[in-house]
PDBQT receptor file of N, H, CA, C and O in Angstrom, charges set to zero:
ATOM      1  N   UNK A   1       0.825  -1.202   0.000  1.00  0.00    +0.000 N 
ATOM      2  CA  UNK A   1       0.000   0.000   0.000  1.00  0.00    +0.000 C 
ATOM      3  C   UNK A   1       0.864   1.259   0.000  1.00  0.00    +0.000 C 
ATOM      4  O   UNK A   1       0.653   2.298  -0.626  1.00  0.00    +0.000 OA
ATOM      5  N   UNK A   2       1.829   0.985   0.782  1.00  0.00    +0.000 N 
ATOM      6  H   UNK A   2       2.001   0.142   1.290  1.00  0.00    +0.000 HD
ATOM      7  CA  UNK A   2       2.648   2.288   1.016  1.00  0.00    +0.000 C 
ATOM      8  C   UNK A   2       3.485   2.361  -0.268  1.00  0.00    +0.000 C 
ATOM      9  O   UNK A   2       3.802   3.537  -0.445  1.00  0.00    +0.000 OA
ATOM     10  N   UNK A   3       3.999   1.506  -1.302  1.00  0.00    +0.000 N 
ATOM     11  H   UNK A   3       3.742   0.550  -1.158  1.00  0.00    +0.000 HD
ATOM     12  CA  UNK A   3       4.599   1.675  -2.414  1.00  0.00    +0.000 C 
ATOM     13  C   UNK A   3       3.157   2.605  -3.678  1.00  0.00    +0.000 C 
ATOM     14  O   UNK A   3       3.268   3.597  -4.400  1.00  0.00    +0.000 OA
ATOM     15  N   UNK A   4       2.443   2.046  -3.518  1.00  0.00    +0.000 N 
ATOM     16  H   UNK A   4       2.354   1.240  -2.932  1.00  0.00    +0.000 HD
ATOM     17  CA  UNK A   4       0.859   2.621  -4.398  1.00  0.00    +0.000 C 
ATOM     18  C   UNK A   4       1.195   3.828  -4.495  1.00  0.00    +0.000 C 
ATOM     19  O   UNK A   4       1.505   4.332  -5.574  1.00  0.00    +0.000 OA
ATOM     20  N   UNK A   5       1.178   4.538  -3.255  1.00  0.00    +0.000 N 
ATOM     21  H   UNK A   5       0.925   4.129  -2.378  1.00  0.00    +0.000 HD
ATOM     22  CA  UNK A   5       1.332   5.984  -2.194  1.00  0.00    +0.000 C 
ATOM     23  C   UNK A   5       2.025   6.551  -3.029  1.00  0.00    +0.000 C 
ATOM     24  O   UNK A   5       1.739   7.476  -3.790  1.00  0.00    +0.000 OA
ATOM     25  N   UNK A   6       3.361   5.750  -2.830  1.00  0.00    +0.000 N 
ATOM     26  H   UNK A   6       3.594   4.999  -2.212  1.00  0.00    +0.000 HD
ATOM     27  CA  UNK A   6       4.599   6.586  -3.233  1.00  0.00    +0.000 C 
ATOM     28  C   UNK A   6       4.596   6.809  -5.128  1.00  0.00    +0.000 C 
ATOM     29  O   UNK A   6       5.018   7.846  -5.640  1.00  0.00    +0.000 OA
ATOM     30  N   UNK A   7       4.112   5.778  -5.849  1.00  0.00    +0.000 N 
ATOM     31  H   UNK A   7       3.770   4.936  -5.433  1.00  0.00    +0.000 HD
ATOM     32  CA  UNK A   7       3.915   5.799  -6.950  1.00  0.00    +0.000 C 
ATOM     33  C   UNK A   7       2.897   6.579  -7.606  1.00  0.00    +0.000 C 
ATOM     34  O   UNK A   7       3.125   6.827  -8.790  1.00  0.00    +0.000 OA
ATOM     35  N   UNK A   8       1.961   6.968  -7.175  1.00  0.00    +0.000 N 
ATOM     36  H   UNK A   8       1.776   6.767  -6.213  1.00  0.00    +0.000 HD
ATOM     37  CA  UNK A   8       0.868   8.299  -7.565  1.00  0.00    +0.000 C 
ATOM     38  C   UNK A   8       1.890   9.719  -7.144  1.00  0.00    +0.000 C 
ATOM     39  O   UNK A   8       1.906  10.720  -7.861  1.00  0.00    +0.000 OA
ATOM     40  N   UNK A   9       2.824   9.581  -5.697  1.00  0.00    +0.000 N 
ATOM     41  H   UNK A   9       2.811   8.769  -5.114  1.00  0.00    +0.000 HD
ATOM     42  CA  UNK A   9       3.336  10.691  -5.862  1.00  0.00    +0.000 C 
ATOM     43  C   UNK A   9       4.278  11.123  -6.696  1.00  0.00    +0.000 C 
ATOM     44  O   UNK A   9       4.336  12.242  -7.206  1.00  0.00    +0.000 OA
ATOM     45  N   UNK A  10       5.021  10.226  -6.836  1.00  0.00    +0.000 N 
ATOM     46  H   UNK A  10       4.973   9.317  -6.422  1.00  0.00    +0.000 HD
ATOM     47  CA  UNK A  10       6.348  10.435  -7.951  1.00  0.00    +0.000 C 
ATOM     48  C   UNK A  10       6.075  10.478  -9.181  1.00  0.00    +0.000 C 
ATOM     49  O   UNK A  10       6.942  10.970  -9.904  1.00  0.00    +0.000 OA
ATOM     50  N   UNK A  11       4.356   9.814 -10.037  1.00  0.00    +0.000 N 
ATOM     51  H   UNK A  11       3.652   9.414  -9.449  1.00  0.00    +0.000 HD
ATOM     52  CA  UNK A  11       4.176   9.958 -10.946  1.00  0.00    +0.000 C 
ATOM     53  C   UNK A  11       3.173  11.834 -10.625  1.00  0.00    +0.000 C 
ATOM     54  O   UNK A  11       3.156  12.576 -11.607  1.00  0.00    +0.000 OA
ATOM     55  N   UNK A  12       2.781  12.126  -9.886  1.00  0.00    +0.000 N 
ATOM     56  H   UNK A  12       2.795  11.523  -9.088  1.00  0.00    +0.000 HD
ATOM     57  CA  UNK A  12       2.659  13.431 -10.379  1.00  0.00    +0.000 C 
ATOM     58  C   UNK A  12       3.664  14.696 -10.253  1.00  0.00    +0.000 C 
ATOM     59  O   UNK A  12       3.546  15.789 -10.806  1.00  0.00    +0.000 OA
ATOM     60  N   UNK A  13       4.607  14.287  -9.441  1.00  0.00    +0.000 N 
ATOM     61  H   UNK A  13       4.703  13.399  -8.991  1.00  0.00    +0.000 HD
ATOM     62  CA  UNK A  13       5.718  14.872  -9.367  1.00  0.00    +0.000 C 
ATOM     63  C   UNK A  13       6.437  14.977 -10.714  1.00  0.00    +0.000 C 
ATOM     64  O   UNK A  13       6.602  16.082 -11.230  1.00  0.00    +0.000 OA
ATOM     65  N   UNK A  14       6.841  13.923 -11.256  1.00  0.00    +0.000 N 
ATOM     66  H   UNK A  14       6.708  13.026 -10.837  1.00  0.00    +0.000 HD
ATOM     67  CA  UNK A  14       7.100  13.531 -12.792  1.00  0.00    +0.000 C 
ATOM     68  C   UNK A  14       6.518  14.342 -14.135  1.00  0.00    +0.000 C 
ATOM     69  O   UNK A  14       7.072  14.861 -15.104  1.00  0.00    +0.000 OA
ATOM     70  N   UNK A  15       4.953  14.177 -13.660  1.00  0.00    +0.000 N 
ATOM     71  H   UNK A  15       4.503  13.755 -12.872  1.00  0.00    +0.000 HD
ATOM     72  CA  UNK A  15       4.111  15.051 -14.868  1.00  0.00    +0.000 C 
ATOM     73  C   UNK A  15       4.241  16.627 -14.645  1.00  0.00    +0.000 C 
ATOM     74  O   UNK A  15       4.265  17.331 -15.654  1.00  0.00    +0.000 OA
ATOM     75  N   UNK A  16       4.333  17.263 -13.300  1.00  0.00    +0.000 N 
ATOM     76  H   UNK A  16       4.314  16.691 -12.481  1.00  0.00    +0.000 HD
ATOM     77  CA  UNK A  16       4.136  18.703 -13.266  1.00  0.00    +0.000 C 
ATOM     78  C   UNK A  16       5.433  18.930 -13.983  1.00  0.00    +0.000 C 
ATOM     79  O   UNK A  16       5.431  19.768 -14.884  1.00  0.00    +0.000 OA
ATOM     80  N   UNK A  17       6.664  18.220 -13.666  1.00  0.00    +0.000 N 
ATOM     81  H   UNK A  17       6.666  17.540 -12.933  1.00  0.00    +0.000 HD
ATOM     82  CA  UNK A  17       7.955  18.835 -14.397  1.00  0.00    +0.000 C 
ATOM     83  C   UNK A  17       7.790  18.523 -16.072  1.00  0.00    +0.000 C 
ATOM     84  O   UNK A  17       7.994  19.431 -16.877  1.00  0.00    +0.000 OA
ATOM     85  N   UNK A  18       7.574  17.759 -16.319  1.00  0.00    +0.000 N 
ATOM     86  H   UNK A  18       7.409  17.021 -15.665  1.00  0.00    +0.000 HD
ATOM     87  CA  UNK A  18       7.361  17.428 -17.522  1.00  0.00    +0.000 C 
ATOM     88  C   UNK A  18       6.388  18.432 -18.152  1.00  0.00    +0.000 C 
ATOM     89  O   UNK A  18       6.703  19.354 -18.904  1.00  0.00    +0.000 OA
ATOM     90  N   UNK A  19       5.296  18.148 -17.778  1.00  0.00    +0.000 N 
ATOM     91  H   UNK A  19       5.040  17.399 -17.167  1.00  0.00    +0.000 HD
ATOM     92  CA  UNK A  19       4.669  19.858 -18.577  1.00  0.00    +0.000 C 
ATOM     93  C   UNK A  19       5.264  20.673 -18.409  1.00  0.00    +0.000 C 
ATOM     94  O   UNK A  19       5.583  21.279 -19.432  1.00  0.00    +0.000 OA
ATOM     95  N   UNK A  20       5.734  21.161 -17.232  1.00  0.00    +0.000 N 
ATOM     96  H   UNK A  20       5.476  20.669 -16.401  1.00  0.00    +0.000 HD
ATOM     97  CA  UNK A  20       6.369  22.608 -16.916  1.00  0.00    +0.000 C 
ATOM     98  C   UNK A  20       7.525  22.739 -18.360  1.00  0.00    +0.000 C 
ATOM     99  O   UNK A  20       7.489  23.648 -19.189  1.00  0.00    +0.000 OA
ATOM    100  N   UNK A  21       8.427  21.656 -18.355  1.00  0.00    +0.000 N 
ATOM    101  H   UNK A  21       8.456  20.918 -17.682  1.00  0.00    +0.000 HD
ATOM    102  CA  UNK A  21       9.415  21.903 -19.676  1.00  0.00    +0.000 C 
ATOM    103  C   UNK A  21       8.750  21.646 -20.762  1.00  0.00    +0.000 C 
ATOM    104  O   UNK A  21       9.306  21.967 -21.812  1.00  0.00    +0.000 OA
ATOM    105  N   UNK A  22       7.955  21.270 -20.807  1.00  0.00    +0.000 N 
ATOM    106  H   UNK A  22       7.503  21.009 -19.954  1.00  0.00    +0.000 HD
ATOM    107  CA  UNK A  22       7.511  21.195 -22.016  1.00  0.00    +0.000 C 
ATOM    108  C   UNK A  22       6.883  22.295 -22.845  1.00  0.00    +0.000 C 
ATOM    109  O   UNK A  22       6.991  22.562 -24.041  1.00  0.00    +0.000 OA
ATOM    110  N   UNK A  23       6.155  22.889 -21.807  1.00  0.00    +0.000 N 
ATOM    111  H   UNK A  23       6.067  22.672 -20.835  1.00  0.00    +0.000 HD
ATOM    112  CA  UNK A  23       5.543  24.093 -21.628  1.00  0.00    +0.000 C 
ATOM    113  C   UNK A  23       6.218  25.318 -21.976  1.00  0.00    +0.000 C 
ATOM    114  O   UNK A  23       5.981  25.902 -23.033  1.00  0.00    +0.000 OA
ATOM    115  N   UNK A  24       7.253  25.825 -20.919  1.00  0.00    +0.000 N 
ATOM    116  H   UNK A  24       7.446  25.350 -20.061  1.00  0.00    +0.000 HD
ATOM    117  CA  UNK A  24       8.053  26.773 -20.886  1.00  0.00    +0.000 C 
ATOM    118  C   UNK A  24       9.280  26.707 -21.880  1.00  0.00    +0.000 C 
ATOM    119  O   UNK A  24       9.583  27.657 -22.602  1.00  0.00    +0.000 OA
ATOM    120  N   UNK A  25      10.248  24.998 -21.846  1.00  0.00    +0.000 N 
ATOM    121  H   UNK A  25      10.002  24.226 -21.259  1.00  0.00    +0.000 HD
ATOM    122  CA  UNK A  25      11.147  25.588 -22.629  1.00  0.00    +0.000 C 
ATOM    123  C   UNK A  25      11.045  25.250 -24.134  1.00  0.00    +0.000 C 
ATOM    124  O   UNK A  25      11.669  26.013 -24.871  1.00  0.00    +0.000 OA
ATOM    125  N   UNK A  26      10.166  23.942 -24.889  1.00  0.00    +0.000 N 
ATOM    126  H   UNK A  26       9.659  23.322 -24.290  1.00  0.00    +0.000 HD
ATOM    127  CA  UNK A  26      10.273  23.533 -25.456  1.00  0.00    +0.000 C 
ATOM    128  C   UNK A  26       8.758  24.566 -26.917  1.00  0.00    +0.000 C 
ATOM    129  O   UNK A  26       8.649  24.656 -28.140  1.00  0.00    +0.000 OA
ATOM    130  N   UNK A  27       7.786  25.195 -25.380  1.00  0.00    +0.000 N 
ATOM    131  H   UNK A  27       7.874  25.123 -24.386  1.00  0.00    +0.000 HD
ATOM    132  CA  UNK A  27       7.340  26.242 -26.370  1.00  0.00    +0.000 C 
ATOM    133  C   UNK A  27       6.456  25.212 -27.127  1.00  0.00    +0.000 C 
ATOM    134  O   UNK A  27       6.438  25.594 -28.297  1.00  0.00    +0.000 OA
ATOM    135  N   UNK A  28       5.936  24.421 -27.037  1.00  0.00    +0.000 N 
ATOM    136  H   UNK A  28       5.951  24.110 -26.086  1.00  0.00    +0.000 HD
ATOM    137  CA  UNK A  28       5.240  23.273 -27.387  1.00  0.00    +0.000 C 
ATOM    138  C   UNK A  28       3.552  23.929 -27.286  1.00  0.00    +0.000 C 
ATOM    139  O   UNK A  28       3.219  24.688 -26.376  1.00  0.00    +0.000 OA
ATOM    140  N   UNK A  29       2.476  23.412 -28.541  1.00  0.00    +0.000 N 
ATOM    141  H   UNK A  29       2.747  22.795 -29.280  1.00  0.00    +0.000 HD
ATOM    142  CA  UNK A  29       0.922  23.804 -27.797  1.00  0.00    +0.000 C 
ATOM    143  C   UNK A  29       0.132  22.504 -27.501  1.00  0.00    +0.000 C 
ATOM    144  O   UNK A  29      -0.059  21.663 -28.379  1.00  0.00    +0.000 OA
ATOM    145  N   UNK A  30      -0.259  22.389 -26.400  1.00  0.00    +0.000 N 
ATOM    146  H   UNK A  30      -0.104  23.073 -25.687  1.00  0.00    +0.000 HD
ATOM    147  CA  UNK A  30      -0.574  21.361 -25.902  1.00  0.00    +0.000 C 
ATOM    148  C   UNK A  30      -1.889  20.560 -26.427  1.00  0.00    +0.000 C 
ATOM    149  O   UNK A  30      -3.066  20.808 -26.164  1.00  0.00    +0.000 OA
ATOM    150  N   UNK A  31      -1.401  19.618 -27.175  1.00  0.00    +0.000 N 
ATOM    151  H   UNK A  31      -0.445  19.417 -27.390  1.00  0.00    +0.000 HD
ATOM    152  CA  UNK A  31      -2.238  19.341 -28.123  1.00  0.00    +0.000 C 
ATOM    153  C   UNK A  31      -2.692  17.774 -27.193  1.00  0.00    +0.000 C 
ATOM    154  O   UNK A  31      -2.175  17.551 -26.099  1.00  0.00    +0.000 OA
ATOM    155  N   UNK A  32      -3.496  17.003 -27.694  1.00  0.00    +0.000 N 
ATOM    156  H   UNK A  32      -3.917  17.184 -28.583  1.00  0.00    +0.000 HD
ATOM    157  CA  UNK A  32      -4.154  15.552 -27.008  1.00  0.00    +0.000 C 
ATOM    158  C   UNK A  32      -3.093  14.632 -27.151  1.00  0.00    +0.000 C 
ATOM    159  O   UNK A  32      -2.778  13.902 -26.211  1.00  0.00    +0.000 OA
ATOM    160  N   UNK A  33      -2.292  14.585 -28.654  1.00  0.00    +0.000 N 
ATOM    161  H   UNK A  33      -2.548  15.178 -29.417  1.00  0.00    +0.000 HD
ATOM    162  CA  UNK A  33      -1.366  14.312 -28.844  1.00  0.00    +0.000 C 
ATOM    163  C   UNK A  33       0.032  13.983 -27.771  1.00  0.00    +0.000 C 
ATOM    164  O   UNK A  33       0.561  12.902 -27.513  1.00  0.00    +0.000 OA
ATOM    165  N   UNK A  34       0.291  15.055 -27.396  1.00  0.00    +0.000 N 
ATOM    166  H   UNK A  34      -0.139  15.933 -27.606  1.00  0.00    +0.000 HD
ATOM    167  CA  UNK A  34       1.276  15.693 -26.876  1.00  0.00    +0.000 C 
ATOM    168  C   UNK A  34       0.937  15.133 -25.397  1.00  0.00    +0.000 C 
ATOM    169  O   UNK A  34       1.521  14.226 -24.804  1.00  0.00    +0.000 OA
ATOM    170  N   UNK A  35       0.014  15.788 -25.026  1.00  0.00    +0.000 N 
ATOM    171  H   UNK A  35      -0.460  16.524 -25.508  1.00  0.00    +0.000 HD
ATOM    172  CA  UNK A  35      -0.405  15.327 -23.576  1.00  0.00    +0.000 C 
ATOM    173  C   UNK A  35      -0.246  14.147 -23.017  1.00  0.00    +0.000 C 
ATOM    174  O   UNK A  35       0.445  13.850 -22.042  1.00  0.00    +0.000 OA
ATOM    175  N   UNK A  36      -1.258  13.152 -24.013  1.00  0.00    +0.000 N 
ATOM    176  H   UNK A  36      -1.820  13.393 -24.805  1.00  0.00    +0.000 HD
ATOM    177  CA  UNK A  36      -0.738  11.416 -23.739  1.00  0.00    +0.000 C 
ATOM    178  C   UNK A  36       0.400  10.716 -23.797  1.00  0.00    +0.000 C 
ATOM    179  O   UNK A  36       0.803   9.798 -23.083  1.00  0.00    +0.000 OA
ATOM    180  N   UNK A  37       1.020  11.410 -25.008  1.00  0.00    +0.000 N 
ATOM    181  H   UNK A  37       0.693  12.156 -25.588  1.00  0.00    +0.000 HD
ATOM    182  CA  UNK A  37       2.609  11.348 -24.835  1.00  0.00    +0.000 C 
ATOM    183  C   UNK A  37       3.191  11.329 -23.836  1.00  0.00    +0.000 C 
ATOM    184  O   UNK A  37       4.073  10.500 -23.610  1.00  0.00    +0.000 OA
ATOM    185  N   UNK A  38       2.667  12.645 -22.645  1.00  0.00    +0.000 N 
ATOM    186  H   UNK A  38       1.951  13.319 -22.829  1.00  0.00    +0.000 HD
ATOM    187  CA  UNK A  38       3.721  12.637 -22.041  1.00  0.00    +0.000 C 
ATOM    188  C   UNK A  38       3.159  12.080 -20.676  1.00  0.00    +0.000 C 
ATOM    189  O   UNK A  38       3.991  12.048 -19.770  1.00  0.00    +0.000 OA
ATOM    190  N   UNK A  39       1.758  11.591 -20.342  1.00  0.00    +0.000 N 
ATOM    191  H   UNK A  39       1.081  11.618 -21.078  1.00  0.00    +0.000 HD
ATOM    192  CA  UNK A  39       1.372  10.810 -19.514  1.00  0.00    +0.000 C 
ATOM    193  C   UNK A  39       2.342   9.874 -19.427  1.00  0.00    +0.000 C 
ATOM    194  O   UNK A  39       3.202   9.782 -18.551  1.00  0.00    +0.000 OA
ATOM    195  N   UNK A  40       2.085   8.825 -20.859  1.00  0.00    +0.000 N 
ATOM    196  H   UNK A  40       1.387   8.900 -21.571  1.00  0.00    +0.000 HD
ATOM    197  CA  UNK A  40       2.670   7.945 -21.197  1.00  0.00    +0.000 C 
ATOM    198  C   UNK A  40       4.562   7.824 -20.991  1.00  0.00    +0.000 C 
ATOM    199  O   UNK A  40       5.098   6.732 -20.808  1.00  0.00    +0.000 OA
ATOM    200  N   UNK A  41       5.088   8.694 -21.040  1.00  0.00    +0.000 N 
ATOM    201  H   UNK A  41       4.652   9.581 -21.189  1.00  0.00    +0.000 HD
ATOM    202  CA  UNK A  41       6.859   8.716 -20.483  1.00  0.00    +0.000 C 
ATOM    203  C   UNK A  41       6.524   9.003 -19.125  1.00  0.00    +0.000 C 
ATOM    204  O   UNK A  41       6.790   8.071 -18.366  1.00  0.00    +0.000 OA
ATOM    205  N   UNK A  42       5.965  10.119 -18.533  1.00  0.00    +0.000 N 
ATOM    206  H   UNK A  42       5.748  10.876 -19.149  1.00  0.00    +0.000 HD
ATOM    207  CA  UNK A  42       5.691   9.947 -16.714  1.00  0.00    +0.000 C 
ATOM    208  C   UNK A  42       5.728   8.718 -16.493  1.00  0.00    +0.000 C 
ATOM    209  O   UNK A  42       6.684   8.371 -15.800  1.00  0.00    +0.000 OA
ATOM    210  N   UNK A  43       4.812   7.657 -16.935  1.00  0.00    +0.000 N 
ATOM    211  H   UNK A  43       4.036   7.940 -17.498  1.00  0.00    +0.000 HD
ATOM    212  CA  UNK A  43       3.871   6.381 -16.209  1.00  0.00    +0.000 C 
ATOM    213  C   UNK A  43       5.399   5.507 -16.248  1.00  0.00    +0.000 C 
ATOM    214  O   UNK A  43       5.826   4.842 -15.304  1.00  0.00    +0.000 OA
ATOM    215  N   UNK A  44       6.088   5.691 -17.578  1.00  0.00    +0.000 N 
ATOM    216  H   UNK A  44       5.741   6.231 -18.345  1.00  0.00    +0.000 HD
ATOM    217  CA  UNK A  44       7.552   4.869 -17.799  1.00  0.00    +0.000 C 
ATOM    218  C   UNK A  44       8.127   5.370 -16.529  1.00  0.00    +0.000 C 
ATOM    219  O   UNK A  44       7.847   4.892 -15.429  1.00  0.00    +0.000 OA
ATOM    220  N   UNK A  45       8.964   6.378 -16.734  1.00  0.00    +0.000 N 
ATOM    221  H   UNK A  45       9.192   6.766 -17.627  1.00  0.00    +0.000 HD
ATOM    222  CA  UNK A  45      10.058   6.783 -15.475  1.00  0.00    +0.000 C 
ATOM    223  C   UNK A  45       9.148   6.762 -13.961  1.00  0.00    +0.000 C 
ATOM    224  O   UNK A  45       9.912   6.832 -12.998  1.00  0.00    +0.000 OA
ATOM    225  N   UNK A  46       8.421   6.722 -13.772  1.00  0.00    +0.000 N 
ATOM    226  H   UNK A  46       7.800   6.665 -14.554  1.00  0.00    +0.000 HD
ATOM    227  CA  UNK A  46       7.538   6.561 -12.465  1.00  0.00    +0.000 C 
ATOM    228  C   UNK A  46       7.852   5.138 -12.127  1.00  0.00    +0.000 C 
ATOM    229  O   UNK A  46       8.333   4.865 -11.027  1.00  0.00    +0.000 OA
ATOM    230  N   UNK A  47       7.557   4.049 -13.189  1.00  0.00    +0.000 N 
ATOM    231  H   UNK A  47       7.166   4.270 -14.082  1.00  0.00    +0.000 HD
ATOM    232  CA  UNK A  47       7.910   2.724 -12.919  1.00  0.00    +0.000 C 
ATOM    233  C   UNK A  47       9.324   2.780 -12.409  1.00  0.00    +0.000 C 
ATOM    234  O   UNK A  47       9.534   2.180 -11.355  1.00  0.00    +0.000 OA
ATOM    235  N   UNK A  48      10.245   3.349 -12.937  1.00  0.00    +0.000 N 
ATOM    236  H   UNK A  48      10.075   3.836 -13.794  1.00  0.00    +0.000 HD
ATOM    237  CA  UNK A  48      11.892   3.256 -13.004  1.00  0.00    +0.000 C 
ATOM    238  C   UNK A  48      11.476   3.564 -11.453  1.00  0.00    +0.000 C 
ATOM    239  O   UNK A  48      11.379   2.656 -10.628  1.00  0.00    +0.000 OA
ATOM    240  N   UNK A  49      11.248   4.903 -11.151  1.00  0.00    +0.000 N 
ATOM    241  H   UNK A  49      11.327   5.640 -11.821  1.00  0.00    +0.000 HD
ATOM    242  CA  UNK A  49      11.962   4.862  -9.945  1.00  0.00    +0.000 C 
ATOM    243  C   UNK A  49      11.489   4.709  -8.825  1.00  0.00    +0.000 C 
ATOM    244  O   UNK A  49      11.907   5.166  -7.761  1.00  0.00    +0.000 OA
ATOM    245  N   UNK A  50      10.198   3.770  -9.110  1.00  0.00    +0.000 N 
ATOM    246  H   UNK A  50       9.859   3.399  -9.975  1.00  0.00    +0.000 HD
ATOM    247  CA  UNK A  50       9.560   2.954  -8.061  1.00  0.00    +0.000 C 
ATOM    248  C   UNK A  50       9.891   1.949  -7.783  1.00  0.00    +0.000 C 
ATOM    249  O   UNK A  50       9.586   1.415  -6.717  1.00  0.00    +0.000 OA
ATOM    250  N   UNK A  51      11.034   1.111  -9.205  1.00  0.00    +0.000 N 
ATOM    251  H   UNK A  51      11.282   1.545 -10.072  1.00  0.00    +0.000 HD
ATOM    252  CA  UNK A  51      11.706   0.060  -8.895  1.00  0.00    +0.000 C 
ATOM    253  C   UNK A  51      12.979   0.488  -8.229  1.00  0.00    +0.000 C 
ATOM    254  O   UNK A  51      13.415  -0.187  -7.296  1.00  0.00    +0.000 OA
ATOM    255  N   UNK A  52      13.462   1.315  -8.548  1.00  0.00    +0.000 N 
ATOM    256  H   UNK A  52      13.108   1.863  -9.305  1.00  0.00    +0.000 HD
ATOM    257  CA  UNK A  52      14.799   1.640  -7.498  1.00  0.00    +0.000 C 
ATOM    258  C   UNK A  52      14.551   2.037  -6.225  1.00  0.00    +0.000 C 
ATOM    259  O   UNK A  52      15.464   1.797  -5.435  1.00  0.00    +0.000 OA
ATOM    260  N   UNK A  53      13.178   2.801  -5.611  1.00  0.00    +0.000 N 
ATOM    261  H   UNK A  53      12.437   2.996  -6.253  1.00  0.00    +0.000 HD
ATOM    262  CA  UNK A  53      13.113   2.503  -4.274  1.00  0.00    +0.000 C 
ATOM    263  C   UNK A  53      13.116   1.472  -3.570  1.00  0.00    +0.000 C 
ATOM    264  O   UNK A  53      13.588   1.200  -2.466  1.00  0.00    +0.000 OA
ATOM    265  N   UNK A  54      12.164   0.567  -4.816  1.00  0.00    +0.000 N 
ATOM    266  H   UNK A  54      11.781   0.788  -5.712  1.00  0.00    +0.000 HD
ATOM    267  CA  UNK A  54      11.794  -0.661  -3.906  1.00  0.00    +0.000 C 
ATOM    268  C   UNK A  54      12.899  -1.495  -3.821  1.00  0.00    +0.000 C 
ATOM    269  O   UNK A  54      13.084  -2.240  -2.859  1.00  0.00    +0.000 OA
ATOM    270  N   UNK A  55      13.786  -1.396  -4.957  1.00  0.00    +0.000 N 
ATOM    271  H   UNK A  55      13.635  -0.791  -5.738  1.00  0.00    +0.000 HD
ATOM    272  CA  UNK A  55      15.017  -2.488  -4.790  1.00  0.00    +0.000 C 
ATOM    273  C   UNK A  55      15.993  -1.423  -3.643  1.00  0.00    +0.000 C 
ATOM    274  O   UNK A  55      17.115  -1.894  -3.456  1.00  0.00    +0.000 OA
ATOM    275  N   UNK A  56      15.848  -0.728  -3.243  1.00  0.00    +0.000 N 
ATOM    276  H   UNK A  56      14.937  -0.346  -3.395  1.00  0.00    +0.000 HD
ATOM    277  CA  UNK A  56      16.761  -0.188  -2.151  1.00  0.00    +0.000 C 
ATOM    278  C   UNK A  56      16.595  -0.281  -0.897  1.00  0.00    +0.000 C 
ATOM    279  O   UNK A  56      17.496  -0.429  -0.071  1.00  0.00    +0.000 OA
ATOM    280  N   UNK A  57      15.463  -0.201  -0.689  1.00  0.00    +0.000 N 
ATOM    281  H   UNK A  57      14.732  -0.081  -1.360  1.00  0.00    +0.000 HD
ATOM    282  CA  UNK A  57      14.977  -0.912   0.142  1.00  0.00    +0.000 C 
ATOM    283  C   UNK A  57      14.927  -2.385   0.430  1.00  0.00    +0.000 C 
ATOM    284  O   UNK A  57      15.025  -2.513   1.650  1.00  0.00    +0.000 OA
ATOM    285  N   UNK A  58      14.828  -3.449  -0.107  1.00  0.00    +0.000 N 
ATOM    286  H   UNK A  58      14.748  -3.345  -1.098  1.00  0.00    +0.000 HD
ATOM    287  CA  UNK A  58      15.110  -4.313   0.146  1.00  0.00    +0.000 C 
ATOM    288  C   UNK A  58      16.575  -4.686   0.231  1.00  0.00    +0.000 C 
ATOM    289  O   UNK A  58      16.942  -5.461   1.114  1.00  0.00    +0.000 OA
ATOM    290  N   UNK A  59      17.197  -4.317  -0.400  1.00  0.00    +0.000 N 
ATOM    291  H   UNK A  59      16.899  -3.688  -1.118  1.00  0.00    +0.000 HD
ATOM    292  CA  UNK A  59      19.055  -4.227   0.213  1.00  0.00    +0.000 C 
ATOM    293  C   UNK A  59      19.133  -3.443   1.662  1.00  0.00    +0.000 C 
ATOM    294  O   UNK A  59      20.153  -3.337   2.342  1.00  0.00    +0.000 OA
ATOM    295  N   UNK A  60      18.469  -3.174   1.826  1.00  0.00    +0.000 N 
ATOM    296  H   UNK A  60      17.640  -3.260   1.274  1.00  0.00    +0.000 HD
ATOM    297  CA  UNK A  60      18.629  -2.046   3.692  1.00  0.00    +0.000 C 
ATOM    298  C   UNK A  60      18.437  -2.794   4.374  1.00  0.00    +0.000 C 
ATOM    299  O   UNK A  60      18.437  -2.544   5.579  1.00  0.00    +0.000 OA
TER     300      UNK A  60
């Protein structure tokens, strides 16, 4: 349960930066396209580094 937790947070943590650059530096218009796109890479790197907590944790 407590990994769930942590994985909704890091995946919206993930998306605000991700729009934010996408937004600001890349000057991009946020099309449906674009958007799911980048759900879709959040939901990836969210996995990544939900597996490196969890495998760090279990080495502790």
């Amino acid at each position: 349960m407590e990994l769930l937790s942590l994985f909704f947070l890091t995946f919206i943590i993930v998306l605000a930066v991700n729009l934010f650059l996408d937004k600001m530096i890349m000057n991009r218009e946020m099309t449906r396209h674009v958007f799911f796109n980048n759900l879709f890479i959040c939901f990836l790197i969210s996995l990544v580094l939900i597996n490196i907590f969890y495998l760090q944790s279990l080495m502790s």
